[in-house]
N, C-alpha and C positions, 0 to 999 in steps of 0.2 A: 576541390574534388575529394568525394569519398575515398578511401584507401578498398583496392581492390583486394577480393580473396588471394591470399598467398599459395592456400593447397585447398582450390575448387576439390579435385581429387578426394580429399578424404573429409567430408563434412558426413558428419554423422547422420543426416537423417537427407530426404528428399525435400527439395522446395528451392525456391528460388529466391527467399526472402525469410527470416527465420524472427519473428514476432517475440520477445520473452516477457513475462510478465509475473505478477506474484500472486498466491494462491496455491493452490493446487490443482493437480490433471480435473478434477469436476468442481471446481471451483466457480465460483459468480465469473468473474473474470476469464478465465479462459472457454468456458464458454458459449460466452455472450461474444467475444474476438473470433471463435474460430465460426460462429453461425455469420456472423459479419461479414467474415472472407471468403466463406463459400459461396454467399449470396451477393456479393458486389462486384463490378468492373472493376478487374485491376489490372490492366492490357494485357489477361493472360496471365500475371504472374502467378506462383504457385506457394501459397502463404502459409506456412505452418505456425504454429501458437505452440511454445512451450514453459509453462509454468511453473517457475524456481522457487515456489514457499516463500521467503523473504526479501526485502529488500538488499541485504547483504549479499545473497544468492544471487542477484540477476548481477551485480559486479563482476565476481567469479566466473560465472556460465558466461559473460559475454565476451571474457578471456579466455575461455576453454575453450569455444566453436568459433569464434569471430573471425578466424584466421582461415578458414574454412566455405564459408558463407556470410550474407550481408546479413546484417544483424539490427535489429529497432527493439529500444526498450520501452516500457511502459509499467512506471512505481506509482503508489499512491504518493498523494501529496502529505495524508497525516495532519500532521497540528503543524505544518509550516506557512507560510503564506506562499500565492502563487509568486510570488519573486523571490522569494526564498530556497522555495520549488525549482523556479525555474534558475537560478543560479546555479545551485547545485549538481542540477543537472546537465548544465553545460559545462560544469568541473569535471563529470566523471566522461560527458563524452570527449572531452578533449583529452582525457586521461587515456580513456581505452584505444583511442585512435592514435596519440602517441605511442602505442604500442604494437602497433601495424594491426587494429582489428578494425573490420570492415564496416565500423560503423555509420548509418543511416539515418538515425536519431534517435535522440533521449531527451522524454519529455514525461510530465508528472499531469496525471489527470488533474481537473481544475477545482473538481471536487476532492472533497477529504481520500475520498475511498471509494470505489466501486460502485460497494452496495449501494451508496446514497444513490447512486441516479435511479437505484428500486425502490423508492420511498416518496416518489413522486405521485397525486393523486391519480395520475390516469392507468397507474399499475399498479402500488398497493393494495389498496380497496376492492377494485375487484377481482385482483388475482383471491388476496386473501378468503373473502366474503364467499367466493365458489369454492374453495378449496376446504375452510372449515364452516359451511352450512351457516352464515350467518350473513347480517344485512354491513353494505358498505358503510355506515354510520358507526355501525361495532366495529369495526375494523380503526377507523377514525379514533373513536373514544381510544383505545387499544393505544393506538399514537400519544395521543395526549397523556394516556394514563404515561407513558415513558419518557415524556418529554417535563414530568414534573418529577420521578423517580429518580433519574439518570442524569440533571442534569450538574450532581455533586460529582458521579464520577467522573463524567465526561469534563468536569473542570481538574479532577485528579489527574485523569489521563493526560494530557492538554498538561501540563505542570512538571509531571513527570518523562515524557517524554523529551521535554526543552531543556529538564537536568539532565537526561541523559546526554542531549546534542552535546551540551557545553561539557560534562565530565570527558567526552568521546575526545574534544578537542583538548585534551591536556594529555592525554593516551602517554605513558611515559616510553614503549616500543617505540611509538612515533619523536616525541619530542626529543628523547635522547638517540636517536639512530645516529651513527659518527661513521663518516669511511675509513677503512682501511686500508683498501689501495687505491693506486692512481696510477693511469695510463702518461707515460711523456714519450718523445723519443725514441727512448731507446727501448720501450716497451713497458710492462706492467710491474711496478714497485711495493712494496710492503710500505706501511708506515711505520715508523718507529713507536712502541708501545709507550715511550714520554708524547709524541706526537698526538696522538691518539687517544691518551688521559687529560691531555686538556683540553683538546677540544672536547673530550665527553663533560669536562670540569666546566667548560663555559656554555655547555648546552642545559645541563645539569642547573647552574644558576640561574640561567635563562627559565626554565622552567618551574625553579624553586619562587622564582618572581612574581610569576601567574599564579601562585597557590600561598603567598606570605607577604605581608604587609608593611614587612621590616621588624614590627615588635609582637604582634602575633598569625596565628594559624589560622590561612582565610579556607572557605571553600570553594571551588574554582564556577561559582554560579554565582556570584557576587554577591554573597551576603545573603541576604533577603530574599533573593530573585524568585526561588522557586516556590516560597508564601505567596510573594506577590503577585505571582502568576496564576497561582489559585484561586488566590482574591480576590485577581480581575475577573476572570472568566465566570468563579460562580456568580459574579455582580451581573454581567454580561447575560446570564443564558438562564438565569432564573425567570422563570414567565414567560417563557416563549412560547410562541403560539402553534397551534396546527399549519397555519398559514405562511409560517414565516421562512424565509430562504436561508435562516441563518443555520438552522442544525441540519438543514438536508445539503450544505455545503462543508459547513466547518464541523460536523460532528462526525465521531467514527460511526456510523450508523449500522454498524451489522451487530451493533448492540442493540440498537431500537428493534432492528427484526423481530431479532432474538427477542426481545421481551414482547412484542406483537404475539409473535407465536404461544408463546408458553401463556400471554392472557386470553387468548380466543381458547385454547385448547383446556385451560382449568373451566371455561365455562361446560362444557359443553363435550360426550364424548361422541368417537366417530373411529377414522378408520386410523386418526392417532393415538388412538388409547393402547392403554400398555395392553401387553400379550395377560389374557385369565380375570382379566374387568371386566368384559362383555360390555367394550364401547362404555366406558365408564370417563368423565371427565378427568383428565390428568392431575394427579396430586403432588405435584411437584415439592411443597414441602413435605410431601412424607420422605419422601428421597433421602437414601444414606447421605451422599454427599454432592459437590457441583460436577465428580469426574460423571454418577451416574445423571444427576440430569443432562451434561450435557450431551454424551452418548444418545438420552432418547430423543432432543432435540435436533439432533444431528440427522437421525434416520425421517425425521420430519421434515427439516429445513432441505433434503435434497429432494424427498418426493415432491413436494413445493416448486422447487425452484425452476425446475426444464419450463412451467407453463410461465412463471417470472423474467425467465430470459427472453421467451418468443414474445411478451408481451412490450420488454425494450424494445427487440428490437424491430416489433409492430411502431412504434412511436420513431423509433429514430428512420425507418422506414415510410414514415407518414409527411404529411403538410405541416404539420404542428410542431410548434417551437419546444423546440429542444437542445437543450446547451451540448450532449452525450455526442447527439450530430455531428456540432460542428469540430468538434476533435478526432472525431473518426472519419471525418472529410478531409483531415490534416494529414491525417495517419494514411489514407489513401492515396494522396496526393504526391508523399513522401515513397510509395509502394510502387505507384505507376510508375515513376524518375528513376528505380532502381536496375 
């Protein structure tokens, strides 16, 4: 059984169920979740959506409020696999429930990220194709053009992220932490600072083990790993197709948007042109730098999006097969029981 709110009383906000997820307050994600909750049977329950930026954040947040209210989390998957995914995620829920917070569940979308489930043909194309005055087929091309552009980064990305994982697990905070007291008896004890230096001395070799080989200086990604992670993936995702399930699942695809966008919008100007072009198509490499394009793509990608959202969740709303469904049929499932 789920661990009950401790102080119902002081939960910060109204609801009866508290959603967290990553993004931001107008983010794709939040809301696409909160048009969901409003519009579906959930016996009543009263669902709020609140979006912590990273996935480090929903950790935190679900320790701050969780004592408070029930709490369901919802992280991208990323560049991990869905068992990966899902392991992980059942470390942190058993983590945070260990900790008397009211958790409900913690699960990782089964796609990379969000956005991908906006990248499906029955929503890109003609979301896009209405929004900047051009035919679904441009919108298409636009795809392809990124899916032969991006797919070096998206093998960087993909590389770098899984050195990150493996750096994370050698954390010397984490691998050298040593107690200092201890409850017996007769109550709570000091350890002795000889006590206490060796155990830090044999945590300390313990961890110098993971990072040295005996005669020299390894790095804690085995060597090669994160070459060869590179190596694999651009093998993998070079020539992939319009067609193909592989990058609208395992790609971060709010990079493919992004570069949809910014190619519809160089062709051709409209109501995304900059301010004093008079509807001029966007020159994106005149641009000082990436902070100013991304600023104007920014004020783009949100006018876009509210008809991108209603447009999921027309689909996930529909007869038509859609993987986004059956996880938000999960999520409900898990909503109604709370």
């Amino acid at each position: 059984m789920p661990n009950r709110p401790l102080y119902p009383n002081a939960k910060p906000i109204d609801g009866d169920v508290l959603v967290l997820c990553e993004g931001d307050v107008l983010g794709y994600e939040s809301e696409l979740l909160k048009l969901w909750a409003d519009r579906n049977d959930l016996n009543g329950r009263f669902v709020k959506v609140m979006a912590c930026g990273t996935a480090d954040a929903l950790f935190g947040m679900a320790d701050a409020v969780g004592r408070s209210m029930p709490i369901i989390v919802i992280e991208d998957r990323d560049f991990r696999t869905p068992e990966e995914a899902k392991k992980e995620c059942e470390k942190k829920f058993k983590n945070r429930e260990g900790r008397n917070v009211a958790m409900h569940g913690w699960f990782a979308w089964q796609r990379a990220e969000i956005e991908n489930y906006f990248t499906n043909d029955a929503v890109l194309p003609p979301i896009f194709s209405s929004a900047f005055d051009c035919s679904e087929d441009s919108v298409r091309d636009a795809v392809r053009s990124a899916l032969e552009l991006l797919f070096v980064a998206q093998a960087l990305e993909y590389a770098l992220y899984r050195a990150r994982k493996s750096w994370t697990s050698t954390d010397a905070n984490r691998a050298l932490r040593t107690e200092t007291l201890q409850w017996d008896a007769d109550g709570i004890r000091a350890h002795s600072a000889e006590f206490v230096r060796d155990k830090l001395k044999e945590r300390l070799e313990k961890w110098q083990n993971s990072l040295h080989d005996g005669t020299t200086w390894e790095d804690p990604m085995a060597g090669q790993q994160l070459l060869a992670d590179f190596d694999r993936k651009c093998a993998e995702w070079v020539g992939l197709t319009y067609d193909s399930p592989v990058w609208r699942r395992d790609w971060a695809c709010k990079e493919v948007i992004k570069h949809v966008r910014m190619k519809l919008t160089k062709l051709k100007g409209g109501w995304w042109s900059l301010a004093g072009t008079n509807k001029a198509p966007v020159s994106w490499e005149s641009m000082k730098n990436d902070r100013v394009r991304d600023e104007h793509d920014r004020f783009i990608e949100r006018t876009v999006q509210p008809e991108m959202v209603q447009e999921v969740w027309h689909q996930v709303d529909s007869e038509v097969k859609f993987d986004l469904r059956e996880e938000l049929d999960r999520l409900a499932g898990i909503i109604r029981g709370v």
